[in-house]
C-alpha positions as CSV (number, residue, x, y, z in Angstrom):
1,X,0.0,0.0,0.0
2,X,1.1,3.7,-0.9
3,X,-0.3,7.0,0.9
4,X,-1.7,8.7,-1.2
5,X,-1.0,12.4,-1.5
6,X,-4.8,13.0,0.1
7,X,-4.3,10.8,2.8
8,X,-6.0,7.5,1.3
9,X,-3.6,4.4,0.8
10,X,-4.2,3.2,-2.9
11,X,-2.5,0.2,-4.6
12,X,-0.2,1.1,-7.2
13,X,0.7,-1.2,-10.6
14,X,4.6,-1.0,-10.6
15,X,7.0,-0.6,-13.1
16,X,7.3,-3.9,-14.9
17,X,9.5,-5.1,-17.9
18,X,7.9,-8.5,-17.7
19,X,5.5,-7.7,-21.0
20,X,2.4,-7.1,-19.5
21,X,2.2,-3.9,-21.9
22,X,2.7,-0.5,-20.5
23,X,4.7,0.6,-17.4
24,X,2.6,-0.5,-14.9
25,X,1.6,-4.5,-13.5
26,X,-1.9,-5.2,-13.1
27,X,-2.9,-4.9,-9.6
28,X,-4.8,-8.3,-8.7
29,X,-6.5,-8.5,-4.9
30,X,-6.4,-11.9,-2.7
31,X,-9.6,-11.5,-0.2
32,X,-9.3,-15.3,1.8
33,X,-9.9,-14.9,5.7
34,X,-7.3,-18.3,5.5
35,X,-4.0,-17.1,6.6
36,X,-1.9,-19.4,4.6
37,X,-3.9,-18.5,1.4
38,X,-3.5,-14.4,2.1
39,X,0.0,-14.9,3.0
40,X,1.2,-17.7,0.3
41,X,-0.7,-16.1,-2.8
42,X,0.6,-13.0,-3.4
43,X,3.9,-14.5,-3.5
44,X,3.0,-16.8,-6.3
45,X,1.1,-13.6,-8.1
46,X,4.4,-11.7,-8.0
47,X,6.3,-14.2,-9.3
48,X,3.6,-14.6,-12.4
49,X,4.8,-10.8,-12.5
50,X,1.7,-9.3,-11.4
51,X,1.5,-6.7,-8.5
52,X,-0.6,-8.0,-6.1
53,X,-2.4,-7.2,-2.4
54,X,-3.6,-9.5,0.6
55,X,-7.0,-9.0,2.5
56,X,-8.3,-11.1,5.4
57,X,-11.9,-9.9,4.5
58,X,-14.5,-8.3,2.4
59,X,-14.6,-5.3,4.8
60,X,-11.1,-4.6,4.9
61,X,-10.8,-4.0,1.2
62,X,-13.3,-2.0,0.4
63,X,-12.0,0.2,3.2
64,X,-8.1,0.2,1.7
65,X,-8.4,2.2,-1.4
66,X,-7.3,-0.8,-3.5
67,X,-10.9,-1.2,-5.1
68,X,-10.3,1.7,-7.9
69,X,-6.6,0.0,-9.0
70,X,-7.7,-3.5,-8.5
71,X,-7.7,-5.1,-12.0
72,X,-8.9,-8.6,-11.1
73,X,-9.8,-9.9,-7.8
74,X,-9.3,-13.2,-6.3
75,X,-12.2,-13.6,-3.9
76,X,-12.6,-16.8,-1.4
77,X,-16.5,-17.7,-1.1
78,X,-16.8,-18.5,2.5
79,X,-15.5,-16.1,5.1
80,X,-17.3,-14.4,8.4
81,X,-18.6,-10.9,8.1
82,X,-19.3,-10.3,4.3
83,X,-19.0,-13.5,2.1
84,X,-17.2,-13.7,-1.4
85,X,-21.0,-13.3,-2.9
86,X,-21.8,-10.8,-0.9
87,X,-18.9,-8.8,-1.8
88,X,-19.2,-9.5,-5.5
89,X,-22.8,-7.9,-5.2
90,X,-21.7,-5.0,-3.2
91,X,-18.6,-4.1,-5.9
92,X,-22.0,-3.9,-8.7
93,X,-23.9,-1.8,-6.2
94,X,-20.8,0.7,-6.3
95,X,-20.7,0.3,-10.1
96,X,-17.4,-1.5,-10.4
97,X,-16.4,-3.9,-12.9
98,X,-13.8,-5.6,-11.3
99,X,-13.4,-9.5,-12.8
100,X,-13.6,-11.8,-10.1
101,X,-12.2,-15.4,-10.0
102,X,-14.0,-17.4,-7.1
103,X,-12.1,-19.5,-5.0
104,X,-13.3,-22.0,-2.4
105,X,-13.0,-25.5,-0.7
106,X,-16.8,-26.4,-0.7
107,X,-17.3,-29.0,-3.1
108,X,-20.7,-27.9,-3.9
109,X,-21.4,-28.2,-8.2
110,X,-24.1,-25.5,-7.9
111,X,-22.1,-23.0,-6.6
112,X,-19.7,-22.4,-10.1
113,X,-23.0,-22.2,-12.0
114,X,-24.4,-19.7,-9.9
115,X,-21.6,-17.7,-9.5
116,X,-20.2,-17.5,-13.7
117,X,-24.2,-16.6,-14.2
118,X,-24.3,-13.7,-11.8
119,X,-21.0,-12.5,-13.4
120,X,-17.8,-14.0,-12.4
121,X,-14.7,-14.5,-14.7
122,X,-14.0,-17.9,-13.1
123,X,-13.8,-20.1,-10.3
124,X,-11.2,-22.3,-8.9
125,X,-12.0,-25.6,-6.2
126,X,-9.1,-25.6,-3.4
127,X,-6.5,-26.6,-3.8
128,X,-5.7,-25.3,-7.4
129,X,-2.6,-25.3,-9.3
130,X,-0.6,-22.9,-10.2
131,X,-1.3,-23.3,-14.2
132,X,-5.0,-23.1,-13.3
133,X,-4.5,-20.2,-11.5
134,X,-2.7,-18.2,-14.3
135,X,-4.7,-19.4,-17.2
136,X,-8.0,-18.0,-15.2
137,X,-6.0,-14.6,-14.1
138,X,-5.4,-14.3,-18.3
139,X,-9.0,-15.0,-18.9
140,X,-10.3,-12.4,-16.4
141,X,-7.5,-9.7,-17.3
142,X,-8.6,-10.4,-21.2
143,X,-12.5,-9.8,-19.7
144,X,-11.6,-6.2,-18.6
């Protein structure tokens, strides 16, 4: 996170020679009340040479400034307080297009369906590999 000149921390795209196009990384957000996910993922993201931000919950990034430079979002389904869903429904409320690829544990087949028909750019069951991952980051970035 950066201070911004007004005060408000934003998230910033930095420079990047890794052919991405243009100067700046696109700026993917991890929301996953798991530890080991907000803490592990990011790392991974960086090394796919994307800049990337950590959030325990739904609440804490809508309050960080990230939403605005957020070019996909990597959103767990299940967490207390405001749920992945919930979330994705408050971001349209706001009027923000933010792709969103859905992650989760629950081995529920009606959830994917529900969630690529109210909008999101994918879905990945825990655990997921690393190729998954990436190929559904290009799809969502391609979305935007």
């Amino acid at each position: 996170m950066i201070d911004a000149p007004n005060g408000m921390a934003h998230c910033l795209g930095m420079e990047s020679p890794n052919g991405w196009g243009g100067d700046a990384r696109p700026v993917l957000s991890v929301v996953d009340d798991d530890e080991s996910v907000s803490e592990s993922l990011p790392d991974l993201l960086r090394e796919f040479g994307f800049a990337a931000r950590a959030f325990s919950s739904a609440k804490e990034f809508l309050s960080s400034g990230c939403v605005d430079e957020t070019n996909c979002l990597i959103l767990d389904i299940a967490m207390p307080g405001m749920s992945g869903p919930e979330l994705q429904q408050e971001l349209k409320h706001r009027g923000k297009q933010i792709p969103i690829i859905f992650i989760t544990g629950q081995r529920d087949e009606a959830i994917p369906a529900r969630l690529l028909k109210q909008g999101a750019a994918g879905f990945l069951l825990k655990p997921f590999s690393d190729g998954a991952l990436l190929a559904a980051i290009k799809i969502a970035l391609r979305a935007t």
